[in-house]
C-alpha positions as CSV (number, residue, x, y, z in Angstrom):
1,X,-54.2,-44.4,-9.2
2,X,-52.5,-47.3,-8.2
3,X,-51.9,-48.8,-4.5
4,X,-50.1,-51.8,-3.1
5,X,-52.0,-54.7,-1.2
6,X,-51.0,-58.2,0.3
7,X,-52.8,-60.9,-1.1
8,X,-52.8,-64.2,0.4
9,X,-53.0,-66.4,-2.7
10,X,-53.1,-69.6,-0.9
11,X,-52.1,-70.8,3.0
12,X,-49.3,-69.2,4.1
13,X,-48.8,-68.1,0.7
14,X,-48.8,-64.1,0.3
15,X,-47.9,-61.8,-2.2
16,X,-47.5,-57.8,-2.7
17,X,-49.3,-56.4,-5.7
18,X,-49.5,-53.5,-7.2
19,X,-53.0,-53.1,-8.1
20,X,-55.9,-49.8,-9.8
21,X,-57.5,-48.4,-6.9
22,X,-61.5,-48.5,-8.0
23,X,-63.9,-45.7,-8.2
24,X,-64.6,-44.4,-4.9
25,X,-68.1,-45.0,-4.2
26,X,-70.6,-42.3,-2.9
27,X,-70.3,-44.0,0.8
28,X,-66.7,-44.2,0.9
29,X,-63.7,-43.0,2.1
30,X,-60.1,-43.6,0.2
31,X,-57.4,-43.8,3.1
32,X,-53.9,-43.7,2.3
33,X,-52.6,-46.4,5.0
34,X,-49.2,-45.5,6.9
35,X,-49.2,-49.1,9.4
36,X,-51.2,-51.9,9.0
37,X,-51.5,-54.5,11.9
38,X,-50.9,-58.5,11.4
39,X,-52.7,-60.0,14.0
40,X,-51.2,-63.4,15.0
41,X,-54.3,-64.6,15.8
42,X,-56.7,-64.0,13.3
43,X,-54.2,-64.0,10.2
44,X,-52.2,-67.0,11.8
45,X,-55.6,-68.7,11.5
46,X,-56.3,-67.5,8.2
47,X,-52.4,-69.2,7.0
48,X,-53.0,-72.2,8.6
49,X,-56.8,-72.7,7.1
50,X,-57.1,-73.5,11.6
51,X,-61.2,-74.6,12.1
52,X,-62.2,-70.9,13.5
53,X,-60.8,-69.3,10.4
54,X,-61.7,-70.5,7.4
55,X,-60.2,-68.3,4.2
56,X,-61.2,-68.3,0.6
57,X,-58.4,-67.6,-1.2
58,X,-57.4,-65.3,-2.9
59,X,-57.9,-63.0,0.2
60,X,-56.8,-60.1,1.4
61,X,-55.9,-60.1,5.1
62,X,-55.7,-57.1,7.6
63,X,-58.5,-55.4,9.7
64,X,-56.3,-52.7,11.5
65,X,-54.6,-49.4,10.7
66,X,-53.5,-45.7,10.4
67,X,-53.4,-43.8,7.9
68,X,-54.8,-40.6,6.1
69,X,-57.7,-39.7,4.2
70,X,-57.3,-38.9,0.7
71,X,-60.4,-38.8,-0.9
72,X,-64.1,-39.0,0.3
73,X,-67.6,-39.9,-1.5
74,X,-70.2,-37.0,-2.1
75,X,-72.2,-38.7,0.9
76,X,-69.4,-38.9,4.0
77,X,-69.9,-36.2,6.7
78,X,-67.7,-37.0,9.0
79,X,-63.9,-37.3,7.5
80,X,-62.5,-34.7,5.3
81,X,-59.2,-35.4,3.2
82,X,-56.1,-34.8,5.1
83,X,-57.7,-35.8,8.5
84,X,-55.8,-38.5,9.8
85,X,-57.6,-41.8,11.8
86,X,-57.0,-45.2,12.5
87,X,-59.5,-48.3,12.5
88,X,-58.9,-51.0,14.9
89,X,-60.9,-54.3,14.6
90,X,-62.3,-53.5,19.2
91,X,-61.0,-49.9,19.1
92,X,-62.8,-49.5,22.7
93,X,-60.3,-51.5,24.5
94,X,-57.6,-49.3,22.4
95,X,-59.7,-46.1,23.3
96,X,-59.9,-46.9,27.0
97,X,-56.7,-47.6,27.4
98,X,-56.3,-51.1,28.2
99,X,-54.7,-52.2,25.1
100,X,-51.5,-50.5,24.3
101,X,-50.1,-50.4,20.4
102,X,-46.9,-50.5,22.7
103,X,-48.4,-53.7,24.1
104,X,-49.4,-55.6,20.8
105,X,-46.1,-54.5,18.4
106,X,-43.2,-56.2,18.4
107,X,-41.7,-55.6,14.9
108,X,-42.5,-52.8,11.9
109,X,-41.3,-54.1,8.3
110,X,-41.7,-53.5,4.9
111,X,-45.1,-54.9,3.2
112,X,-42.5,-56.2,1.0
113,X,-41.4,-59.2,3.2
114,X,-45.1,-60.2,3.9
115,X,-44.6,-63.7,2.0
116,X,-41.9,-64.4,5.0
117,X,-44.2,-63.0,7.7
118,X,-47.2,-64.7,6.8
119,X,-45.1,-67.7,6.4
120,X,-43.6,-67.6,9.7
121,X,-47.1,-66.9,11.1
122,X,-48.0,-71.0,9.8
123,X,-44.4,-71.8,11.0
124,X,-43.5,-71.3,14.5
125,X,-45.0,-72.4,17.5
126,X,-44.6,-68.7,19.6
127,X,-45.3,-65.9,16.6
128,X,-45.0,-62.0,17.3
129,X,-47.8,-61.2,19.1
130,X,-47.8,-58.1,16.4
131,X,-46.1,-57.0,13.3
132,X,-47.1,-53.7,11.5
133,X,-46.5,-53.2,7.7
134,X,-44.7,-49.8,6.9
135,X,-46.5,-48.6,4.1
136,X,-44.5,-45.4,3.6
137,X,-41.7,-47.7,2.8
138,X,-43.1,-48.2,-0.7
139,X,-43.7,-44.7,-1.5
């Protein structure tokens, strides 16, 4: 099966690949991700190589997103293919209401232009606060 994923190659220097998705593993769950999060903090510090976020490159950025389970290992309990989640890097403050998704978006694009916003992450001196990669743009 194959599935798309940014790869920052080197400071603010990402490309989408198209890469084999590996064996699932026994402890694993396969999601198929709708929105992914850029985070203008962490990921701007991973572009800029910034002291309290050092990167080895090649990486692959992201921590936050939605998206569906497809596929589970013979040892998950919990999720079931076709349930539907999110992970979010504090998802308290998300669950509790005091961060809004309103709040912490302020564009949805195409995973295909995430050289240019990874770029503009290093760039400007006032980034998005959030951007969230449209996955189903690609399907």
């Amino acid at each position: 099966m194959k599935n798309y994923r940014i790869i920052m190659e080197s400071l603010s220097n990402a490309t989408l690949k198209e890469v084999e998705v590996p064996e699932l593993k026994p402890d694993q769950v396969l999601i198929r991700n709708f929105y992914t999060i850029v985070s203008a903090g962490t990921e701007r510090a991973w572009s800029m190589d910034m002291p309290n976020a050092h990167s080895t490159f090649p990486c692959m950025p992201g921590y936050c997103g939605a998206g569906e389970v497809v596929k589970v290992g013979d040892r998950v309990m919990v999720n079931r293919a076709g349930h539907q989640l999110y992970s979010v890097k504090d998802e308290k403050l998300v669950a509790n209401g005091k961060i809004k998704a309103s709040m912490i978006l302020s564009e949805i694009v195409s995973p295909q232009r995430g050289h240019e916003i990874y770029r503009m992450l290093a760039e400007e001196k006032n980034p998005s606060l959030g951007i969230a990669f449209d996955w189903t743009t690609l399907a």
